[in-house]
DRENTORKOL-3810 file (N, C-alpha, C; in nm, 4 decimals):
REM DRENTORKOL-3810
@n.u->13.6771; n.v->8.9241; n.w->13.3031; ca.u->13.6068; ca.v->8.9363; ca.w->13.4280; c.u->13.7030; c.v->8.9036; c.w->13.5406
@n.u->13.7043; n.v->8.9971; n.w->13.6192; ca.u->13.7876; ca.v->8.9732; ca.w->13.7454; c.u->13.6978; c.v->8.8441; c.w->13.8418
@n.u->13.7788; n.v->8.7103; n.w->13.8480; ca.u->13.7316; ca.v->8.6136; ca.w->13.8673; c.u->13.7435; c.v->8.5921; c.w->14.0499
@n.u->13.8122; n.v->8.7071; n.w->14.0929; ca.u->13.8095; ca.v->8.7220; ca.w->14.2663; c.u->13.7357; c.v->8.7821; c.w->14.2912
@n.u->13.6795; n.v->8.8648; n.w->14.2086; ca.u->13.5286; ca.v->8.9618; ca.w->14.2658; c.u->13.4205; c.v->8.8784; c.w->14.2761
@n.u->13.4321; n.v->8.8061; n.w->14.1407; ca.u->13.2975; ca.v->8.7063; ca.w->14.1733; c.u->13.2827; c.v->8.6133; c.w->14.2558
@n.u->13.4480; n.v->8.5675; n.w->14.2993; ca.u->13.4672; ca.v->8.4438; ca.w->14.3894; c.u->13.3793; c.v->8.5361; c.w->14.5170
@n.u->13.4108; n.v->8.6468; n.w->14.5667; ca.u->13.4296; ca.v->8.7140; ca.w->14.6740; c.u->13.2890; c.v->8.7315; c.w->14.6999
@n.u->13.2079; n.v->8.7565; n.w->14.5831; ca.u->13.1060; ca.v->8.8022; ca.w->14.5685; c.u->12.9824; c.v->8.7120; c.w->14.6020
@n.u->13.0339; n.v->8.6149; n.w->14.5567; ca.u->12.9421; ca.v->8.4660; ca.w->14.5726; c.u->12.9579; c.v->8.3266; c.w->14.7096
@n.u->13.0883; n.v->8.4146; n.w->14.7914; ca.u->13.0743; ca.v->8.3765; ca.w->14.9121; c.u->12.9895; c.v->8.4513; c.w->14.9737
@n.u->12.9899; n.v->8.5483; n.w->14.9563; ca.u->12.9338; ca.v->8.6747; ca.w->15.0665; c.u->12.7578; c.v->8.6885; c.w->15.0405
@n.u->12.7402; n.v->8.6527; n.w->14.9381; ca.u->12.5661; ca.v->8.6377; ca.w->14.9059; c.u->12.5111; c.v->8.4715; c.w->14.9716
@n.u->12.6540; n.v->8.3786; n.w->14.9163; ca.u->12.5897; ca.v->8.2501; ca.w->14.9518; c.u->12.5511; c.v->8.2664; c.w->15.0931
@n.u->12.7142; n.v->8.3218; n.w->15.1736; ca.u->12.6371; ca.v->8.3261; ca.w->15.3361; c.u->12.5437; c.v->8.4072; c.w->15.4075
@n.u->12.5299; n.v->8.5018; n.w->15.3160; ca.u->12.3679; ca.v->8.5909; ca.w->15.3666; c.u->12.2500; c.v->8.5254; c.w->15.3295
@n.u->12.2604; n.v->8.3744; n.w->15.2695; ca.u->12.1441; ca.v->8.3838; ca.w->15.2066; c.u->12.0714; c.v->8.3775; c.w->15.0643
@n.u->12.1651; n.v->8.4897; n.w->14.9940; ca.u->12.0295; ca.v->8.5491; ca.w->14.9374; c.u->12.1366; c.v->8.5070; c.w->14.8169
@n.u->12.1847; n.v->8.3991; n.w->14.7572; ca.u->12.2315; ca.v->8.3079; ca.w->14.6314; c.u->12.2083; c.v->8.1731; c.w->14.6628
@n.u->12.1708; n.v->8.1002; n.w->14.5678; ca.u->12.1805; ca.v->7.9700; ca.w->14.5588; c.u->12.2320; c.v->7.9231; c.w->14.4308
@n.u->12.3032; n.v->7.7898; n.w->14.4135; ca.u->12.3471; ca.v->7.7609; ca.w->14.2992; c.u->12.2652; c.v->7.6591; c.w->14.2610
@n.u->12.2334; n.v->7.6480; n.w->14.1085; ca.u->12.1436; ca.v->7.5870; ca.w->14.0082; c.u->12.2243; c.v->7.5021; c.w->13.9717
@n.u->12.0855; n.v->7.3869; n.w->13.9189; ca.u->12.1901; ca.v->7.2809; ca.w->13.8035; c.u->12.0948; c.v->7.2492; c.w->13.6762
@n.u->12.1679; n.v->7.1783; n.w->13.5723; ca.u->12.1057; ca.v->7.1884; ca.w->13.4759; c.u->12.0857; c.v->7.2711; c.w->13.3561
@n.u->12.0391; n.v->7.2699; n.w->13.2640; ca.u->12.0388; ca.v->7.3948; ca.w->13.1369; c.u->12.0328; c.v->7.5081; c.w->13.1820
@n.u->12.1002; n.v->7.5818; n.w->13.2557; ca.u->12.0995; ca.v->7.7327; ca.w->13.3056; c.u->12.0750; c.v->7.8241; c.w->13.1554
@n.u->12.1855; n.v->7.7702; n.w->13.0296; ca.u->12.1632; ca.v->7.8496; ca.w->12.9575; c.u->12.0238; c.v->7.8953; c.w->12.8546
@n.u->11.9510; n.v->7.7629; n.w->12.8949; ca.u->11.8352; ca.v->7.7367; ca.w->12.8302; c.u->11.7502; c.v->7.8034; c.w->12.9095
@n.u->11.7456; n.v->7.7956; n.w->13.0142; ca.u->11.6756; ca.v->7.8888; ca.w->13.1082; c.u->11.6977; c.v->8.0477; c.w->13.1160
@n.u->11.8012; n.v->8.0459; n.w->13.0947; ca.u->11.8668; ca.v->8.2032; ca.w->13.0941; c.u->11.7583; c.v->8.2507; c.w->12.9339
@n.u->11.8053; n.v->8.2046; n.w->12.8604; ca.u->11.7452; ca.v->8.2399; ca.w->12.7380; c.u->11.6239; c.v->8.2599; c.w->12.7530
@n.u->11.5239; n.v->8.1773; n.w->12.7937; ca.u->11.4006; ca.v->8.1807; ca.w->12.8259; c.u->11.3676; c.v->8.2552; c.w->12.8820
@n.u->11.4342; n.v->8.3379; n.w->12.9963; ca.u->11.3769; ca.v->8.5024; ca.w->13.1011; c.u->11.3816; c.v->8.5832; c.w->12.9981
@n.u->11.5320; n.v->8.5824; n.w->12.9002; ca.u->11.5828; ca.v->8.6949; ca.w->12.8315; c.u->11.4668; c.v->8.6918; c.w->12.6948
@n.u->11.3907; n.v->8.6263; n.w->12.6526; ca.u->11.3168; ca.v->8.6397; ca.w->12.5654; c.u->11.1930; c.v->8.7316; c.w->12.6496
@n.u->11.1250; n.v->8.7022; n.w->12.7695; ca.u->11.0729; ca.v->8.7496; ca.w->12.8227; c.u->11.1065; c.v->8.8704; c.w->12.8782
@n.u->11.2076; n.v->8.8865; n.w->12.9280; ca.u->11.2521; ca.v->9.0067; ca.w->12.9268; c.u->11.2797; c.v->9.0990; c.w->12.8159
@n.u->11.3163; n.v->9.0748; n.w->12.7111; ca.u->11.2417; ca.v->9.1911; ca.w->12.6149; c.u->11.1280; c.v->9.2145; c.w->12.5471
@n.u->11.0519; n.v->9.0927; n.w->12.5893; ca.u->10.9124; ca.v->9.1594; ca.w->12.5398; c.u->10.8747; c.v->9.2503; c.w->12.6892
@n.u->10.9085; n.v->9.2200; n.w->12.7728; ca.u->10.8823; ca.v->9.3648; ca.w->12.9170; c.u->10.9127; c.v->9.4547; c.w->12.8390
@n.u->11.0534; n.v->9.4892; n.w->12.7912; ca.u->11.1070; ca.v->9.5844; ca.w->12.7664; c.u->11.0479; c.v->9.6925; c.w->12.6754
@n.u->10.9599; n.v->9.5890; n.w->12.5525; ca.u->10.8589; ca.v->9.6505; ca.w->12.4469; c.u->10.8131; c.v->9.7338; c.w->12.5436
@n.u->10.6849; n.v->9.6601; n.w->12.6584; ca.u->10.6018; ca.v->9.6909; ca.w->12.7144; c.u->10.6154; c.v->9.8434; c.w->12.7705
@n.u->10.7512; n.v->9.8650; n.w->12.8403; ca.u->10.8215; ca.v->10.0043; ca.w->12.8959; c.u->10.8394; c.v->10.0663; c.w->12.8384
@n.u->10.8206; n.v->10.0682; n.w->12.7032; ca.u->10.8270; ca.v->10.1270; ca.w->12.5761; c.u->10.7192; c.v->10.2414; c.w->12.5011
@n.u->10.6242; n.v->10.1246; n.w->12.5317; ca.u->10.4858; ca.v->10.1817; ca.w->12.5041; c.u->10.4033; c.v->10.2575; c.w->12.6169
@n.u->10.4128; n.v->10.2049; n.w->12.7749; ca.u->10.4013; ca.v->10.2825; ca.w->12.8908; c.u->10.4815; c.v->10.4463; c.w->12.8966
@n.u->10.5775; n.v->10.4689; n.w->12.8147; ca.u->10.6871; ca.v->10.5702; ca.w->12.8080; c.u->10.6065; c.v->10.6632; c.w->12.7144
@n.u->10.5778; n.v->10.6024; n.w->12.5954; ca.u->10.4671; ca.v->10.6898; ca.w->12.5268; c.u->10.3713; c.v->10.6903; c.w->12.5249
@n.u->10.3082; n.v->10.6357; n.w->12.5695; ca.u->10.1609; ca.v->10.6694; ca.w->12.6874; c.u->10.1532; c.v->10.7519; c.w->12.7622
@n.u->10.2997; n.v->10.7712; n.w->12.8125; ca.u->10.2991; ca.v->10.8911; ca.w->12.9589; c.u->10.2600; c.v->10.8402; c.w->13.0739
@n.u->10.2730; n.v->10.7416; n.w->13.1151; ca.u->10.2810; ca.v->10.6451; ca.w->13.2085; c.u->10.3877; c.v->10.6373; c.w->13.2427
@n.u->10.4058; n.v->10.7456; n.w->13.3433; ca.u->10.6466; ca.v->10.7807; ca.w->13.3660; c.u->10.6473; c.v->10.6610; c.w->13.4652
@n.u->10.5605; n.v->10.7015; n.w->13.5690; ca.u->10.5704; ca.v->10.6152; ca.w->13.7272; c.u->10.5374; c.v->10.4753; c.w->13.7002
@n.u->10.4489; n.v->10.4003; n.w->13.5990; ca.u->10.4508; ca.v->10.2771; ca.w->13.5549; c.u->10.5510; c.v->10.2349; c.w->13.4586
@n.u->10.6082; n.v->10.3073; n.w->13.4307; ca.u->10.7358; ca.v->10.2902; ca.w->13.3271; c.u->10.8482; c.v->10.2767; c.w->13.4105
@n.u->10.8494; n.v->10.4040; n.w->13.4921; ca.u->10.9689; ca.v->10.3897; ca.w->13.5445; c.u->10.9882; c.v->10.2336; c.w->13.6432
@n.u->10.8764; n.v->10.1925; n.w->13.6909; ca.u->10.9253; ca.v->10.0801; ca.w->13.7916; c.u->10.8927; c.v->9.9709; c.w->13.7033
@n.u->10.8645; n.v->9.9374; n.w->13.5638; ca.u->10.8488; ca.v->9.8165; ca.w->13.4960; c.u->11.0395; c.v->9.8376; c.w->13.4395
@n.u->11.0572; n.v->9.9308; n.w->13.4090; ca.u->11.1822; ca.v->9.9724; ca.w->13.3889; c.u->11.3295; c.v->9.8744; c.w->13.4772
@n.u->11.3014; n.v->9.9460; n.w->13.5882; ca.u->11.3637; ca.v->9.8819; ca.w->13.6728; c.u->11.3659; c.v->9.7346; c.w->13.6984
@n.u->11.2292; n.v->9.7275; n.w->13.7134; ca.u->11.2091; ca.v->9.5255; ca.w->13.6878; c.u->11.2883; c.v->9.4749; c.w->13.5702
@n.u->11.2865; n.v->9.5105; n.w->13.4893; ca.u->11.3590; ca.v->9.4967; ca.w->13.3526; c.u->11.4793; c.v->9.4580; c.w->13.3184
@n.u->11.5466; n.v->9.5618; n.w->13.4274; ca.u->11.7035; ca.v->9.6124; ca.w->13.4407; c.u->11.7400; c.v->9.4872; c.w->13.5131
@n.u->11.6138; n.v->9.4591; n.w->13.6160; ca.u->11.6636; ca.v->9.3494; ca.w->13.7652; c.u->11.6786; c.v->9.2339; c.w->13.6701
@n.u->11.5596; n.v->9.1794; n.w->13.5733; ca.u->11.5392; ca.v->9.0451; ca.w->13.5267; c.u->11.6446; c.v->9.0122; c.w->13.4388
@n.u->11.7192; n.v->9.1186; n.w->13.3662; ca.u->11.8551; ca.v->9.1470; ca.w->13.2912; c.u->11.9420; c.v->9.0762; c.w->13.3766
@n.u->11.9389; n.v->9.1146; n.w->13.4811; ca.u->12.0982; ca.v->9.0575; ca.w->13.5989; c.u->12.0628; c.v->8.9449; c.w->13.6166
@n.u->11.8937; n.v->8.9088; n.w->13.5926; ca.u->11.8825; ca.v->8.7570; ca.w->13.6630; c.u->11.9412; c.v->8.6530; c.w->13.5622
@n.u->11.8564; n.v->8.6922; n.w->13.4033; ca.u->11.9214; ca.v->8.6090; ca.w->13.2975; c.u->12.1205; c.v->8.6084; c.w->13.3345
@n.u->12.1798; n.v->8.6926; n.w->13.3448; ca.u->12.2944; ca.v->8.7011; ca.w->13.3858; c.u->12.3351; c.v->8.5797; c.w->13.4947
@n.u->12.2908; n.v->8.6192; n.w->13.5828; ca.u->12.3595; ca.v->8.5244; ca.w->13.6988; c.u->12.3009; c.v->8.3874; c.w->13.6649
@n.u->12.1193; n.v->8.3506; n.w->13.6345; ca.u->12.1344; ca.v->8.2056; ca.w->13.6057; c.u->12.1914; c.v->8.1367; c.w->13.4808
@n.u->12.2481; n.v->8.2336; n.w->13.3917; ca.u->12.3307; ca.v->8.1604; ca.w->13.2831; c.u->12.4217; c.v->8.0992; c.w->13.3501
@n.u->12.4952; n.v->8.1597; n.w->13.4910; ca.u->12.6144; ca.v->8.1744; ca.w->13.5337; c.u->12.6188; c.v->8.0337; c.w->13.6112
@n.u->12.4957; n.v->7.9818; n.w->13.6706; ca.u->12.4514; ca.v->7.8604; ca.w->13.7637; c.u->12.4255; c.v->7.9464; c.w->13.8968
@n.u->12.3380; n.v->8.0811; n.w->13.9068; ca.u->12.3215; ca.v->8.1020; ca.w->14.0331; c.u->12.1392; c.v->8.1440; c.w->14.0253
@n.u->12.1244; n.v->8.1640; n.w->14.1107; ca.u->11.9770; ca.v->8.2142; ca.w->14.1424; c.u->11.9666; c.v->8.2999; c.w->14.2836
@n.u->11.9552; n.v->8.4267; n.w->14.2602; ca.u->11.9545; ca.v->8.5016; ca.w->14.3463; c.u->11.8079; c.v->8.4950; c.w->14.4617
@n.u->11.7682; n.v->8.3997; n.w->14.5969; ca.u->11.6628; ca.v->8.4171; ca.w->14.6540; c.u->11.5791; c.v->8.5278; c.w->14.6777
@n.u->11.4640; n.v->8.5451; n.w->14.7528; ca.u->11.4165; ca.v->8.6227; ca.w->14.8188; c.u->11.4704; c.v->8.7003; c.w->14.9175
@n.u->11.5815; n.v->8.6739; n.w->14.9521; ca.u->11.6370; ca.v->8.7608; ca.w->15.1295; c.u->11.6610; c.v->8.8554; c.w->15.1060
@n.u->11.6271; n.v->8.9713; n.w->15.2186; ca.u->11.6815; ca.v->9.0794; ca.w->15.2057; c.u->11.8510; c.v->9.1216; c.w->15.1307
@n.u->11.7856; n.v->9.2082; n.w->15.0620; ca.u->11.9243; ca.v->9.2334; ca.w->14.9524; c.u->11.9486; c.v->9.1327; c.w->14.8734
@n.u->11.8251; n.v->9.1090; n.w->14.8168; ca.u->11.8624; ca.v->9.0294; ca.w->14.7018; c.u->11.8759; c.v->9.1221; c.w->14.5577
@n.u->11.7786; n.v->9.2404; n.w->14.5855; ca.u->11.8339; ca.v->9.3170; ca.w->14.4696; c.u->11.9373; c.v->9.4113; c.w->14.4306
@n.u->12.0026; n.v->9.3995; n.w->14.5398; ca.u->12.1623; ca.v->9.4625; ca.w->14.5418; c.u->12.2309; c.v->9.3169; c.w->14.5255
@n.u->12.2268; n.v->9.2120; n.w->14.5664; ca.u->12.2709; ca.v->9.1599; ca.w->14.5160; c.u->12.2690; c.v->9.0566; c.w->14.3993
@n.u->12.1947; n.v->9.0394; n.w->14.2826; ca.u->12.1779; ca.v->9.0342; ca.w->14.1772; c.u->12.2619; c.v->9.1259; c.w->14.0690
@n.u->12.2379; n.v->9.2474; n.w->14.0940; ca.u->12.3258; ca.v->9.3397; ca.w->14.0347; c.u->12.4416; c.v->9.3479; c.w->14.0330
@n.u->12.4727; n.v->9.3322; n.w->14.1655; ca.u->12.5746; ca.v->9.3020; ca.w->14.1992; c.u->12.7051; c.v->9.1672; c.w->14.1327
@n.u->12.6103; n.v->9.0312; n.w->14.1229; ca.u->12.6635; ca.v->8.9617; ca.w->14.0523; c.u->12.6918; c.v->8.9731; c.w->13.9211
@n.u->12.5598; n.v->9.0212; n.w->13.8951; ca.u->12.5725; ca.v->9.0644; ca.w->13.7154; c.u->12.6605; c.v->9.1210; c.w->13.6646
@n.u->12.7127; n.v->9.2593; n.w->13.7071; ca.u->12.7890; ca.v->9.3173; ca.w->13.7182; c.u->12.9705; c.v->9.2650; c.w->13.7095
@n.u->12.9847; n.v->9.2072; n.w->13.8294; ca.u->13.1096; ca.v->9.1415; ca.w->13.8139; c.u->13.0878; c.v->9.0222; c.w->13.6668
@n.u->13.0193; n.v->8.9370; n.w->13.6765; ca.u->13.0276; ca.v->8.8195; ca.w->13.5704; c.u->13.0221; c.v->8.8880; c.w->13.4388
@n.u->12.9397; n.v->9.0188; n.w->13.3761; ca.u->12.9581; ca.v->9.1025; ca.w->13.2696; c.u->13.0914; c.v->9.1465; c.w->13.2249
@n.u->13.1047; n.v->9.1784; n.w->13.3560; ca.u->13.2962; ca.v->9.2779; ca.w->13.3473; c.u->13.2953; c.v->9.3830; c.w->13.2443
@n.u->13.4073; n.v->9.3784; n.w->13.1562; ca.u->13.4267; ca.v->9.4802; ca.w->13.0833; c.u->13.3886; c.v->9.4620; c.w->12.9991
@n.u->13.3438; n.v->9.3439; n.w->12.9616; ca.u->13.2054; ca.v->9.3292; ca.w->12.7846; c.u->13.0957; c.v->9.4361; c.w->12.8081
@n.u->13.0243; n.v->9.4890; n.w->12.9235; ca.u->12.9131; ca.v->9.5640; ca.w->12.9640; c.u->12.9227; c.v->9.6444; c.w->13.0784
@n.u->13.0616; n.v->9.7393; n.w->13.0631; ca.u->13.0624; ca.v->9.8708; ca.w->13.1508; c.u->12.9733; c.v->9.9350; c.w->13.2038
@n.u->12.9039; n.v->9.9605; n.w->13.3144; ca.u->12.7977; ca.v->10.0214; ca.w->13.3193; c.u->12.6733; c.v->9.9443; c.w->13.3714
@n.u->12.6788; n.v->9.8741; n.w->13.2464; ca.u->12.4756; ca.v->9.7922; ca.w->13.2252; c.u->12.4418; c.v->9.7414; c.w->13.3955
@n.u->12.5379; n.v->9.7417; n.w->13.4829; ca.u->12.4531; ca.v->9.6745; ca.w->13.5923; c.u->12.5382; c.v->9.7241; c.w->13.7254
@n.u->12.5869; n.v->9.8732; n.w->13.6797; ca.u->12.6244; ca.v->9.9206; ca.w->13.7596; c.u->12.5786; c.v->9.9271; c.w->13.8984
@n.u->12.6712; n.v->9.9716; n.w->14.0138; ca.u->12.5983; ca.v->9.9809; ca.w->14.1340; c.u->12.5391; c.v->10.1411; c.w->14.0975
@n.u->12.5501; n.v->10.2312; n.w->14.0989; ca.u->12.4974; ca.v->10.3640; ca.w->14.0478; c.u->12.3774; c.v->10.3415; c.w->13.9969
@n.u->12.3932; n.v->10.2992; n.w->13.8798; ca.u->12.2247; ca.v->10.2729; ca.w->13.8101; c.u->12.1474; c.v->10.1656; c.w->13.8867
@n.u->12.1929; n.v->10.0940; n.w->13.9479; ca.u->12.0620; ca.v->9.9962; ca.w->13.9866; c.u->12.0661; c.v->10.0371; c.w->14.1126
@n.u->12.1468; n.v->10.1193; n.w->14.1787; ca.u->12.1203; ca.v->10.1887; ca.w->14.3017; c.u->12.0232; c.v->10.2797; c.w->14.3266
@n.u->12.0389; n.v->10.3773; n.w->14.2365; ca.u->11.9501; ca.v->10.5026; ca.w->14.1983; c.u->11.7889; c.v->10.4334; c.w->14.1834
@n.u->11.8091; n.v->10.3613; n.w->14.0704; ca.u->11.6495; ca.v->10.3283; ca.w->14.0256; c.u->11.5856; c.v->10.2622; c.w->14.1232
@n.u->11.6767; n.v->10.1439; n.w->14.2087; ca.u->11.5770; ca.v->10.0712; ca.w->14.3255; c.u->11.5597; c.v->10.1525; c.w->14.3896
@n.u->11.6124; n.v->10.2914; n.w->14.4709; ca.u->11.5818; ca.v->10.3796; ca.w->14.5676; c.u->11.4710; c.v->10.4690; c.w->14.4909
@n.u->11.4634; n.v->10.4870; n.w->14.3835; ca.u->11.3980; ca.v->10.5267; ca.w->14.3541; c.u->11.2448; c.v->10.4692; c.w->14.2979
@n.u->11.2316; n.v->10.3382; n.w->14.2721; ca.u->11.1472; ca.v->10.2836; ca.w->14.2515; c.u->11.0796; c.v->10.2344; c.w->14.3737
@n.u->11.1537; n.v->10.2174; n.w->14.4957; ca.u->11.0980; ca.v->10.1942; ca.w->14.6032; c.u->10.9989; c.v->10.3189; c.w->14.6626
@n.u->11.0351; n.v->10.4630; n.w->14.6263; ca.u->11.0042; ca.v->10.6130; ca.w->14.6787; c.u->10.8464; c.v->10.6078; c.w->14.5948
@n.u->10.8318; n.v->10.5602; n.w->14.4935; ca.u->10.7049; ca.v->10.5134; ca.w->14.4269; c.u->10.6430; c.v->10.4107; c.w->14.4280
@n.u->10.6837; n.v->10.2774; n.w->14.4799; ca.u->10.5903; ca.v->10.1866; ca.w->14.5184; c.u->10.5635; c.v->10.2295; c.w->14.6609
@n.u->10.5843; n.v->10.2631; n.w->14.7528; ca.u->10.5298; ca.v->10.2401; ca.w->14.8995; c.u->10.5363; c.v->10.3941; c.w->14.9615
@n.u->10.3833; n.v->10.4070; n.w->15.0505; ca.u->10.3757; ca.v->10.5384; ca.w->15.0669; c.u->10.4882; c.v->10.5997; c.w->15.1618
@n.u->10.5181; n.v->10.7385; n.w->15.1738; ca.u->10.5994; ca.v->10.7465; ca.w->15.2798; c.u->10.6070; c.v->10.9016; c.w->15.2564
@n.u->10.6596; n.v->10.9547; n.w->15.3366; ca.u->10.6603; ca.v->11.0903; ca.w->15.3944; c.u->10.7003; c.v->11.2122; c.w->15.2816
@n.u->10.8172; n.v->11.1669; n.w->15.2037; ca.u->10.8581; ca.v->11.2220; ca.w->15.0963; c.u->10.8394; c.v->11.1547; c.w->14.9356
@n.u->10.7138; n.v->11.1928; n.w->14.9122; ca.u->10.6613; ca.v->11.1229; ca.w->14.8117; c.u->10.7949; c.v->11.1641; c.w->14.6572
@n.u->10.7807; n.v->11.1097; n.w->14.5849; ca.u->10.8474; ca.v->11.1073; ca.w->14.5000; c.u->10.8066; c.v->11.1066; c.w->14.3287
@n.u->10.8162; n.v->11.1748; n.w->14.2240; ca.u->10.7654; ca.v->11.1387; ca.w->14.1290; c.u->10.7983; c.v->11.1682; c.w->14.0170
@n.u->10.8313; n.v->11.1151; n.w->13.9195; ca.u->10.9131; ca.v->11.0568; ca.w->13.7573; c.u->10.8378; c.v->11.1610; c.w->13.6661
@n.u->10.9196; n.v->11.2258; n.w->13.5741; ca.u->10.8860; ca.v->11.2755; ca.w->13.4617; c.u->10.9289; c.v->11.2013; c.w->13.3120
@n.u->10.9188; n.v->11.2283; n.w->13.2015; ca.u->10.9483; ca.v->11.1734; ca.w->13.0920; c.u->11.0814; c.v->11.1382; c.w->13.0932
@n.u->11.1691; n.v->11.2388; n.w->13.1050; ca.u->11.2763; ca.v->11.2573; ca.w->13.1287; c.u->11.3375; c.v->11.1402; c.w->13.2467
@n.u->11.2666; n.v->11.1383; n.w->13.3115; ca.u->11.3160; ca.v->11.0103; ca.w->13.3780; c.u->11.2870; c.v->10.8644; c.w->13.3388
@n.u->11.1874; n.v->10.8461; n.w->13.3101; ca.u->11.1194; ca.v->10.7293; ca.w->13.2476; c.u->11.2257; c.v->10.6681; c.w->13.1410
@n.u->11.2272; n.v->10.8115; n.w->13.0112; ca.u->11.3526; ca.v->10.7521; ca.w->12.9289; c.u->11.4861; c.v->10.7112; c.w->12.9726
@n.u->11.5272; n.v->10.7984; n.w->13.0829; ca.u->11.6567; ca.v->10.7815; ca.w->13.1151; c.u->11.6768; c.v->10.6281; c.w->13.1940
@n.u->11.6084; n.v->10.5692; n.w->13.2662; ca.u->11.5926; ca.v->10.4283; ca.w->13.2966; c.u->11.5628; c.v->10.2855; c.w->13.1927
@n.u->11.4573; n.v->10.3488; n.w->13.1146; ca.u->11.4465; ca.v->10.3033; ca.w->12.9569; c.u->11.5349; c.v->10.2622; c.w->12.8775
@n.u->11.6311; n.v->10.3740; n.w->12.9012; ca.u->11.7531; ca.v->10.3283; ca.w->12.8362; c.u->11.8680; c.v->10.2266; c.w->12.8987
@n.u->11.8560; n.v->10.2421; n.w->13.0254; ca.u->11.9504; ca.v->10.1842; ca.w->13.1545; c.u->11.9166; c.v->10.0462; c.w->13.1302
@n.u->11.7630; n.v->9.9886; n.w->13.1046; ca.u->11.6980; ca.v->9.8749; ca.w->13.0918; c.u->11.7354; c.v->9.8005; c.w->12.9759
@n.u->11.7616; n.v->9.9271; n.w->12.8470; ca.u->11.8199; ca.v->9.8183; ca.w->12.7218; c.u->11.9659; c.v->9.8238; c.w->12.7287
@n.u->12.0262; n.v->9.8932; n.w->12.7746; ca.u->12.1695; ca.v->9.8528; ca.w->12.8141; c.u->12.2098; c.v->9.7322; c.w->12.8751
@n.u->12.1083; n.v->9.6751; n.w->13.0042; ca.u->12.0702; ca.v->9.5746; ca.w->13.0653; c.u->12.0472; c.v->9.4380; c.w->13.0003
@n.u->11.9562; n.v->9.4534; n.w->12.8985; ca.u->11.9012; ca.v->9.3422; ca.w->12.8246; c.u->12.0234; c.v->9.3469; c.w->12.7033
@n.u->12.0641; n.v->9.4389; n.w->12.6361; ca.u->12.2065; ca.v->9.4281; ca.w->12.5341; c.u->12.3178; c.v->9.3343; c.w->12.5891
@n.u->12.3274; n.v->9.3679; n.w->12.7193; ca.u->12.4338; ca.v->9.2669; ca.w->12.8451; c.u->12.4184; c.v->9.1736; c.w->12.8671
@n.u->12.2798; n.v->9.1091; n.w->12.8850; ca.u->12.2738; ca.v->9.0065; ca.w->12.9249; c.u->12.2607; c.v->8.9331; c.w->12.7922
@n.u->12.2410; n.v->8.9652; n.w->12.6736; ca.u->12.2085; ca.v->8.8870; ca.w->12.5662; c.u->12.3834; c.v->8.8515; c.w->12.5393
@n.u->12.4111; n.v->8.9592; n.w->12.5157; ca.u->12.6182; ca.v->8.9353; ca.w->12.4872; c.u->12.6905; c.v->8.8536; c.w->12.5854
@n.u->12.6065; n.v->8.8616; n.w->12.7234; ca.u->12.6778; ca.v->8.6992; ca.w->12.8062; c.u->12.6337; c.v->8.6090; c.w->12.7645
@n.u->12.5462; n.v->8.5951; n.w->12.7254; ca.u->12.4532; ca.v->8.4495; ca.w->12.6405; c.u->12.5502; c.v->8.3998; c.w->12.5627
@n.u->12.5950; n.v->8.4616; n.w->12.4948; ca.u->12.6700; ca.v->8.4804; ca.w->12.3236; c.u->12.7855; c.v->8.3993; c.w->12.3412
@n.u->12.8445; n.v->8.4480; n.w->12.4868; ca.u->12.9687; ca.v->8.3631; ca.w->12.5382; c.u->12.9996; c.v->8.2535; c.w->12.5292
@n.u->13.0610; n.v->8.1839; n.w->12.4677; ca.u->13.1165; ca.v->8.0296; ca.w->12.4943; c.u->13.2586; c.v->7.9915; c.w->12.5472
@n.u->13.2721; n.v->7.9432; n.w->12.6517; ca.u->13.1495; ca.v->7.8661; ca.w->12.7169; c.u->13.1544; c.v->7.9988; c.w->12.8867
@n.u->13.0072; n.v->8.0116; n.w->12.9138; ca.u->12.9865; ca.v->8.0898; ca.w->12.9798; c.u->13.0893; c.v->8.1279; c.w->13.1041
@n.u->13.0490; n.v->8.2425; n.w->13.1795; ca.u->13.1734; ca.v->8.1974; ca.w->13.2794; c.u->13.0329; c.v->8.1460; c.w->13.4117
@n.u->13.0814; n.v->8.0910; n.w->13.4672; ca.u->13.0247; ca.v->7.9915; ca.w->13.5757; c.u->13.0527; c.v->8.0483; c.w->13.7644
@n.u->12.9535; n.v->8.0944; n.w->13.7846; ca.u->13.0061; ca.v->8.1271; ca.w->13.9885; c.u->13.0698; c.v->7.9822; c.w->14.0411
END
């Protein structure tokens, strides 16, 4: 893991705001979302074959997000409420993953899906709407997500913001 991205990364969230640093069993806690987070993941599973694209697709995305969270609070961070907190979550995840999990928390994929999960939660001019084909394709983005964050778990001893 490039350890200046994250340095860089975790000034620039601390002073917007939207990071705080944790103390205490992070990893015990981390574990504890990540169990919960794949039973979501079941859940997006069964919404997918239901045919429930548009409830899939944004439990999906939650999925993908709660992935980066187990991530960063293994790490000792906790991403707040402030604007751009879900760019930046990903964002952290991302760097602290590095090259163990290419991809899983890309800016691309968690770019796409929040713009796109936002185009389906809230009404607006250019409505927007998910087919199977999409549902799976996030589905999958989500267990890539949860595969990542379980393999930072795995780490000893974690890497730390």
């Amino acid at each position: 893991m490039p350890q200046d991205r994250v340095s860089r990364l975790v000034t620039l969230y601390e002073e917007r705001a939207s990071l705080e640093r944790v103390e205490g069993d992070t990893a015990t806690q981390a574990a504890s979302w990540l169990a919960q987070t794949k039973q979501d993941l079941a859940g997006v599973r069964t919404l997918v074959e239901g045919g429930s694209y548009r409830l899939a697709f944004n439990a999906a995305y939650d999925t993908m997000r709660h992935a980066a969270e187990v991530v960063v609070q293994a790490a000792g961070g906790r991403v707040t409420s402030a604007p751009g907190g879900h760019e930046a979550v990903f964002a952290l995840a991302d760097a602290l993953a590095g090259d163990d999990s290419p991809q899983a928390f890309s800016g691309s994929r968690a770019g796409q899906s929040r713009l796109r999960r936002h185009s389906l939660e809230y009404i607006s001019d250019n409505p927007v709407d998910v087919n199977k084909a999409d549902a799976e394709e996030v589905l999958q983005w989500a267990t890539d997500a949860v595969e990542a964050a379980e393999l930072f778990l795995t780490r000893s001893p974690s890497p730390q913001i």
